[in-house]
C-alpha positions in Angstrom: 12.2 -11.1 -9.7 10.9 -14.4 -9.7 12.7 -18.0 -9.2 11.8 -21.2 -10.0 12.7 -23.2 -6.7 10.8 -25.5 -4.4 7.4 -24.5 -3.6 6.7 -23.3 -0.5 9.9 -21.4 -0.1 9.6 -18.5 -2.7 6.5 -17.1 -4.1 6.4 -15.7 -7.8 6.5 -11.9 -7.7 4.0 -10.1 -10.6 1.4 -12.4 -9.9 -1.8 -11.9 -10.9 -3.8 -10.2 -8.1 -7.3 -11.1 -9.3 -9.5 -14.5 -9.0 -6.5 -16.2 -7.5 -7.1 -19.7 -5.1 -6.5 -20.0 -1.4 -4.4 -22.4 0.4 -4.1 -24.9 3.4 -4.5 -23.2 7.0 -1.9 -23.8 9.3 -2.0 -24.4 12.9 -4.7 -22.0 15.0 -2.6 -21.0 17.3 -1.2 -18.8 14.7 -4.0 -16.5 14.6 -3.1 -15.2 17.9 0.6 -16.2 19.0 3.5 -15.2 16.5 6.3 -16.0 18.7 7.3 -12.7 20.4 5.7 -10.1 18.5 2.5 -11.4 20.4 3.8 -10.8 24.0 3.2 -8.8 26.8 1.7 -5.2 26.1 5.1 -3.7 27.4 4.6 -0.2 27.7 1.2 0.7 28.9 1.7 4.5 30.2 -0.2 6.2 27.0 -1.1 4.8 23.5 0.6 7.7 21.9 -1.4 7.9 18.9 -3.6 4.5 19.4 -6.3 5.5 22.4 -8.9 7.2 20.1 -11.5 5.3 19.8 -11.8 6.4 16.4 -8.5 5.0 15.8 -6.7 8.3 13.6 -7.1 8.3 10.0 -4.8 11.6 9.4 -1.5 11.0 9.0 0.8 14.3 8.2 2.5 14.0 5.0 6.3 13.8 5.6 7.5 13.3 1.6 9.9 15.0 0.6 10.9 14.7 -3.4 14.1 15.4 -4.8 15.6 16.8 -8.4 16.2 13.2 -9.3 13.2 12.1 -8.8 13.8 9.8 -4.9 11.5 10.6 -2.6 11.8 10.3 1.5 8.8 9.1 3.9 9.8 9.1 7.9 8.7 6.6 10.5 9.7 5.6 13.8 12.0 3.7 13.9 13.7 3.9 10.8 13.9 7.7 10.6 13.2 9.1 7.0 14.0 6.3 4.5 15.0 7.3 1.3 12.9 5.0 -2.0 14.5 5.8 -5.2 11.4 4.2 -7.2 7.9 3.2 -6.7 8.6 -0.5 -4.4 7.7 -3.9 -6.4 8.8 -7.1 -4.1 7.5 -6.4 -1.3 9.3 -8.8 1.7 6.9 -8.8 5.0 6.5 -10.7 8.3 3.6 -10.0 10.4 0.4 -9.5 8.2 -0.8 -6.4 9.1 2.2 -4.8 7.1 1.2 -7.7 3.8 -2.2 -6.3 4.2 -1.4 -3.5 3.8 0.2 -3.9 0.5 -3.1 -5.4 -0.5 -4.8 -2.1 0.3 -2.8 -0.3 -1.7 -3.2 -3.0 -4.7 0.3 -3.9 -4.2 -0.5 -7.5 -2.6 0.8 -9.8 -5.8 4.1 -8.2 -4.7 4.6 -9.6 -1.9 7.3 -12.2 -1.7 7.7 -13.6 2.5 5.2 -13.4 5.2 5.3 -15.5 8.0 2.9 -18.5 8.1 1.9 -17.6 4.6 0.0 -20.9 4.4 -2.3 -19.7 7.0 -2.6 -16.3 6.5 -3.0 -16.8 2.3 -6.8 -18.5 3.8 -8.3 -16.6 6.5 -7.4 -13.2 4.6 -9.2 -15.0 1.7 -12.3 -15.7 4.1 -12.6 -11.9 4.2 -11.4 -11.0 0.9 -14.4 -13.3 -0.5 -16.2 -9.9 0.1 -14.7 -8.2 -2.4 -15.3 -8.4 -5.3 -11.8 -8.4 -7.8 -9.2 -8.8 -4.3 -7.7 -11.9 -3.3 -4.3 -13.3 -2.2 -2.1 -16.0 -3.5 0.3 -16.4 -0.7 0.7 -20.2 0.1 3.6 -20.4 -1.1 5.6 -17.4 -0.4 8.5 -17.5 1.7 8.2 -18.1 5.2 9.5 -15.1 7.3 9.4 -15.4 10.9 12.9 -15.7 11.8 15.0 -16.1 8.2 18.5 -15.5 8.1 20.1 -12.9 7.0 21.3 -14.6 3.6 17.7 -15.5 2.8 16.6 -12.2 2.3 19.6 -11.9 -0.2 18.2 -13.9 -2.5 14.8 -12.5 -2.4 16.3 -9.7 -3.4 13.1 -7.2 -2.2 12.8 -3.7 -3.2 11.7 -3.1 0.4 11.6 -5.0 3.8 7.8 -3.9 5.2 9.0 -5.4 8.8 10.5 -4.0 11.9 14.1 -3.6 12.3 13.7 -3.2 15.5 11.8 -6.5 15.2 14.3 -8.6 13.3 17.0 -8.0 16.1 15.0 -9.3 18.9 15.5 -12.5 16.2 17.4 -15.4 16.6 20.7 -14.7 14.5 19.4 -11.0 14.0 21.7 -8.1 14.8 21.9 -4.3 14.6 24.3 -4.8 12.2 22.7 -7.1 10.0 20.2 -5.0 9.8 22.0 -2.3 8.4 23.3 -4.2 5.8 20.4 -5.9 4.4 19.4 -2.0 4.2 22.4 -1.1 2.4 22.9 -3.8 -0.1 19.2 -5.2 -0.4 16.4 -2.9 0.1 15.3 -0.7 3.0 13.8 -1.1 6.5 9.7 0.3 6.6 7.8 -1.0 9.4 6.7 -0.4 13.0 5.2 -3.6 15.0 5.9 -2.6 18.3 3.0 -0.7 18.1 0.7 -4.1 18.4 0.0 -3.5 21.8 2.5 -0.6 22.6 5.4 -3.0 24.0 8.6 -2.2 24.8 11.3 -2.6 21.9 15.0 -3.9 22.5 17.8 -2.1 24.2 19.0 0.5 21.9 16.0 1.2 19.7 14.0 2.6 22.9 14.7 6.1 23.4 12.8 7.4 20.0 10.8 4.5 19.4 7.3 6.1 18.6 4.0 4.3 18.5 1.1 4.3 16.0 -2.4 3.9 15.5 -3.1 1.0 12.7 -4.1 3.7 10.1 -1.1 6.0 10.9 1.1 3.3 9.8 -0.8 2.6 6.6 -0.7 6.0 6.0 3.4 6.4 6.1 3.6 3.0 3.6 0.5 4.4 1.5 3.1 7.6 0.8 6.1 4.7 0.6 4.1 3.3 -2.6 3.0 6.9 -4.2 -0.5 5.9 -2.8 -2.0 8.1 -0.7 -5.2 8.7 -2.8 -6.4 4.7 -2.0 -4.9 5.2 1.6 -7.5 8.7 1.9 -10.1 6.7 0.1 -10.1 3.7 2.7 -9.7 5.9 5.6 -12.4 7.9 4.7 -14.4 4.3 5.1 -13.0 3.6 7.9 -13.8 6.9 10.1 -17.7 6.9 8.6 -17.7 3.1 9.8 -16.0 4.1 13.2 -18.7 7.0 13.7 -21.8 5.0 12.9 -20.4 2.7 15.6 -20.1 5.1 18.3 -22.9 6.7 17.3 -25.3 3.8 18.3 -23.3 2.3 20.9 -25.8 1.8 23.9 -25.4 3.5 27.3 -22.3 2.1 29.4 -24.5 0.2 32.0 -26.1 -1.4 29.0 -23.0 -2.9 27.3 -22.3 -6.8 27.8 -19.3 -8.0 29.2 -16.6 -10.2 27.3 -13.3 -12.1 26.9 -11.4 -13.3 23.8 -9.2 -16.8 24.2 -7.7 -19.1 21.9 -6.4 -22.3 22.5 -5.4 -26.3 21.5 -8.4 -27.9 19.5 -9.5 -29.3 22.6 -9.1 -26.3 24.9 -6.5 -28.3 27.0 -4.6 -25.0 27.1 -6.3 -22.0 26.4 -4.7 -18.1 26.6 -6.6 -15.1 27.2 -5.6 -11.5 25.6 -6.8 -8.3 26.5 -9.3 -6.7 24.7 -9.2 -2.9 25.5 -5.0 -2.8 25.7 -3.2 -0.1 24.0 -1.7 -0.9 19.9 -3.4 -1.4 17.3 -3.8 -5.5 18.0 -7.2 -3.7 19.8 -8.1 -1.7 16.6 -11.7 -3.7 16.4 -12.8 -3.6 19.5 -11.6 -0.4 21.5 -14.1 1.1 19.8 -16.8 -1.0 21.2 -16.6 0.5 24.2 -16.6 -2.9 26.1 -16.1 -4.2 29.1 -13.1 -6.8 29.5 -14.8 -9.2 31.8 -11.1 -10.7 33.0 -10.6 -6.8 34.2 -6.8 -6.5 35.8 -6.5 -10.0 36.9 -5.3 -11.4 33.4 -2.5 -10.1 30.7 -2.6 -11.2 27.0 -0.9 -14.4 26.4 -2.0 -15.4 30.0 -2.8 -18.8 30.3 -6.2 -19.4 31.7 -8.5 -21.8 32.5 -12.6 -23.1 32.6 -12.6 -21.9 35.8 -10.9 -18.5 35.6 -13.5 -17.9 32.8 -15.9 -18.6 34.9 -14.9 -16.5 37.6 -14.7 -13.6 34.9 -18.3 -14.9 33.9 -18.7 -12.6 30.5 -21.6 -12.1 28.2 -19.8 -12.9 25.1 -16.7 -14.9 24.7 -15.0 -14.3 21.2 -12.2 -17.0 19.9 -9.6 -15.8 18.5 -8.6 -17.8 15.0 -11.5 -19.2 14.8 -12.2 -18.7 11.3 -9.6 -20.8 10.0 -10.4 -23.8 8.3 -8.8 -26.5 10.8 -10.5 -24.6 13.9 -13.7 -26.2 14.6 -16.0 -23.7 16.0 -18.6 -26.4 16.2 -16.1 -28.1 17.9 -15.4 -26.0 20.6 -18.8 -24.9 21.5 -19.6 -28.8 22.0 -16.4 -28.8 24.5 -17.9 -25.9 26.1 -21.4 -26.6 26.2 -20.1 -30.1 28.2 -17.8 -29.1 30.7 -19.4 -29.1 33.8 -17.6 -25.7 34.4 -17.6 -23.9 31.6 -21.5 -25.3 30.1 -21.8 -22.7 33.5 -20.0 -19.5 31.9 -23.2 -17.0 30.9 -21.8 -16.5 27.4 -21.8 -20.8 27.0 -25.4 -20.5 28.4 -26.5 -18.3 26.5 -25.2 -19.3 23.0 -22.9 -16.2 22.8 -19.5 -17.9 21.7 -18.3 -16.0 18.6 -15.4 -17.0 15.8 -13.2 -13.7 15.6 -10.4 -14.4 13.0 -6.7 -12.2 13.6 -4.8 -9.7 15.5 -2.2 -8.3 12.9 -4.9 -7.2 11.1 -4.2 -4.5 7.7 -6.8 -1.7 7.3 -9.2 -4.1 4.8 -9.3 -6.6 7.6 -9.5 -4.2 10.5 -12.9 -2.9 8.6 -14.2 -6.3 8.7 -13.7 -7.1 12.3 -14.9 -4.0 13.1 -18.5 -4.8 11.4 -17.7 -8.4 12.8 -17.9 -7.9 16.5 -20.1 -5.0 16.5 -22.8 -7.3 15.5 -21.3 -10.1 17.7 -21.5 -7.3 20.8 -24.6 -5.5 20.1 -27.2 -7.7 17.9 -29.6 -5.5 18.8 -28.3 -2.6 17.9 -26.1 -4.0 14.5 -27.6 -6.6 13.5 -26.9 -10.4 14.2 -23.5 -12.1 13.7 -24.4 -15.5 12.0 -23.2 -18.7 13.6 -20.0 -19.9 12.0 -19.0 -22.7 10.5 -15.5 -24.5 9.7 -14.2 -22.9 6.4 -16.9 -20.1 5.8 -16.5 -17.0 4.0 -17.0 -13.8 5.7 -21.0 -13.9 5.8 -22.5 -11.6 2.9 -24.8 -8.8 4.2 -27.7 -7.2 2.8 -27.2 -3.2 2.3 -29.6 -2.9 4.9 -27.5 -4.9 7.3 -24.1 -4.0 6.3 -22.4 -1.3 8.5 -19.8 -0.2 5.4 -19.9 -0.5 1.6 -18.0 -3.4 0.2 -18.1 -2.8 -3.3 -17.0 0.7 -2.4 -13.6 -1.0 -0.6 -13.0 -3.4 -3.5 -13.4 -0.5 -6.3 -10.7 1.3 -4.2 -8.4 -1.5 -3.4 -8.5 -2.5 -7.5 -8.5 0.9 -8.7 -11.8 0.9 -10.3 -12.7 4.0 -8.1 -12.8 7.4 -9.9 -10.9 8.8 -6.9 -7.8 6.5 -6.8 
C-alpha cells in the first residue's frame, strides 16, 4: 500500500531497505520526553521480567498454527492475537517497537512512527555500523496522537503500539481501539513496560511487564522470525556476559547521572538510571551508581546546583547524538558556570553524548557498548569525544565489545542461520 500524498504525512511502504539517506533531526528534547509514555516509573514493586541484569533473552514460544494456515502469538495486553499472514505495513509509535521491525528486516515496512524526522537520523547514526541496514523514515507518518480515521487510511497489516497506550490519547478510547482492531489490523505492543508504569484504569489488573528482549521475542514470532530474533539474542547475552564479567569491584565503580535539557540548559530534567523497564536496558547492567540516589525521579526537573549536590563521576546526556544537539555546546555551558565548571564529571572531562531511551534490540546493543566504555575506560576501552552529527565511532576488533558485521549479516539475512 502506498499513496502519493504530501510528504511528510505518509511514507512509501516496500521501500528499499538498503543504502537509503537520513533526514533532518527534530527537536532534542525528543530523545528523552515523548509526551506521556516518558513519565513517572509508576509501578516500582518488582520488574517482573526486567531486573536481570542480563536483561532475558528466552522468550517461551506461545504460537499456535491452525489448519488454515493463521497463526496466534500472546502478549500482555492484547491477549493472543490472531495474524492470518506474515505482516507487511507495519504502523508504530514509540521506536523501540520500529526498531524492532528493523531487526527482524522488516523496517522498509514501516509506515508511522512518531517524530519520524528525528528518529529516521539518530537510528541512522548507529545503523552507519552496519553494513547493508539503514532507515528511510523522514517522511513517514507522524504517530503520536493520530486520530482514529488516520490510521484508516494507512490501512496497516498491524498496529506495533500499545492499546493500552493509544487510550491514555487525546481522542483515544477503548472502543476505538477495538475497532481499528477489527476493521484495520491488530493491536501488538507493550510500552508500559519502559519503566514499569502504571497503565490506565481498566487495562491494570493483567497488565504484565517485559524485559526489552521478551518483547522482541513475541513480535519476532508475530513476523515468522524467530531464527533472526535467536540470532541477535544470542549477541546480545555474550555482549551482556563479557560486561559483567569485567565489571570492577562495587567500591570501584564511578558515580553518574543522565539529564537532557534546552540547548542552553535553561531547563534541564534528570531520569533515573537504574529504574525498572526496559528504558534502563543499557545501563542496569553497568552495575552503577545513580549519583541523584532517592532524591530525584525521571522527568524531574533539576538544576546546576542539584547536580552538584549529586556530584557524579560521569554525567551522560541524553539525545545528544542528534545532529541539532551541540555536545560541544553544552560542555562549553558547563565548563563556565561557576556552579556546574564545579561538578567532578565537568572537571574532569567526563560529560558523555548517550543518544535514546525507546531503544529496539540493534540500538540497545550499541548503547550497551556505548556506555560501558563511557563508565569504565579502563576496563572497555575509551568512548571518543563526540561531535555534532557523527556516526556511531567505528571500533577496531580489538576494541569492539560485539561483532558488527555479525548483527548486520543477521538483520539482512546474509547469515547462514536466519
Amino acid at each position: 500500500m502506498a499513496r502519493d500524498t504530501q510528504a511528510g504525512q505518509w511514507c512509501p511502504t516496500r521501500r528499499r531497505f538498503l543504502g537509503v539517506g537520513t533526514g533532518v533531526a527534530a527537536t532534542t528534547l525528543l530523545a528523552g520526553c515523548t509526551g506521556s509514555s516518558d513519565g513517572n516509573e509508576g509501578s516500582k514493586s518488582d520488574d517482573q521480567g526486567s531486573t536481570t541484569s542480563a536483561e532475558t533473552t528466552d522468550t517461551e514460544t506461545e504460537t499456535s498454527d491452525t489448519a488454515d494456515g493463521s497463526y496466534s502469538v500472546s502478549m500482555s495486553p492484547m491477549g493472543k492475537v490472531t495474524f492470518d499472514a506474515v505482516p507487511e505495513d507495519i504502523f508504530t509509535v514509540l521506536t523501540h517497537h520500529a526498531g524492532m521491525a528493523v531487526a527482524l528486516g522488516h523496517g522498509d515496512g514501516v509506515n508511522a512512527l512518531h517524530a519520524p524526522e528525528y528518529y529516521d537520523t539518530v537510528m541512522n547514526l548507529y545503523y552507519e555500523r552496519l553494513d547493508g541496514v539503514s532507515v528511510d523514515w523522514s517522511d513517514c507518518f507522524s504517530s503520536w496522537g493520530a486520530p482514529k480515521e488516520e490510521l484508516y487510511e494507512l490501512d496497516s497489516d498491524v498496529h506495533l503500539a500499545d492499546p493500552a497506550e493509544m487510550v491514555s490519547m487525546k481522542n483515544w478510547s477503548r472502543s476505538d481501539v477495538n475497532e481499528i482492531a477489527k476493521n484495520v489490523g491488530p493491536w501488538f505492543g507493550n510500552s508500559y513496560s519502559d519503566a514499569n508504569r502504571k497503565p490506565p484504569k481498566g487495562w491494570r489488573d493483567d497488565y504484565e511487564y517485559y524485559s526489552l528482549w521478551d518483547i522482541f521475542g513475541k513480535v519476532a514470532q508475530a513476523f515468522r522470525e524467530e531464527a533472526r530474533y535467536e540470532a541477535l539474542a544470542t549477541v546480545h547475552a555474550d555482549l551482556v556476559s563479557t560486561i559483567e564479567s569485567k565489571l570492577p569491584p562495587e567500591d570501584e565503580r564511578p558515580t553518574a547521572i543522565m539529564v537532557t535539557g534546552s540547548a542552553d540548559l535553561s531547563d534541564i530534567w534528570a531520569y533515573k538510571l537504574n529504574a525498572p523497564g526496559f528504558l534502563s536496558a543499557h545501563i542496569r547492567p553497568l552495575g552503577v551508581t545513580d549519583a541523584f540516589g532517592s532524591k530525584v525521579s525521571s522527568n524531574d526537573k533539576v538544576d546546576f546546583e542539584a547536580m552538584l549536590e549529586a556530584n557524579p563521576d560521569v554525567l551522560l546526556v541524553l539525545g545528544g547524538m542528534a545532529p541539532n544537539h551541540e555536545m560541544s555546546k553544552t560542555r562549553k555551558i558547563l565548563e563556565s558556570d561557576p556552579v556546574a565548571s564545579n561538578i567532578s564529571a565537568v572537571k574532569n572531562d567526563r560529560v558523555f553524548v548517550q543518544g535514546m531511551r525507546y531503544q529496539g534490540p540493534l540500538v540497545n546493543l550499541f548503547q550497551l557498548e556505548m556506555t560501558a566504555k563511557q563508565l569504565y575506560p579502563d576496563v572497555f576501552g575509551e568512548w571518543p569525544k563526540f561531535a555534532e552529527s557523527q556516526p556511531y565511532p567505528k571500533f577496531s576488533k580489538d576494541e569492539a565489545l560485539f561483532d558488527k558485521r555479525r548483527v548486520a549479516d543477521i538483520v539482512t539475512g546474509r547469515a547462514d542461520d536466519v
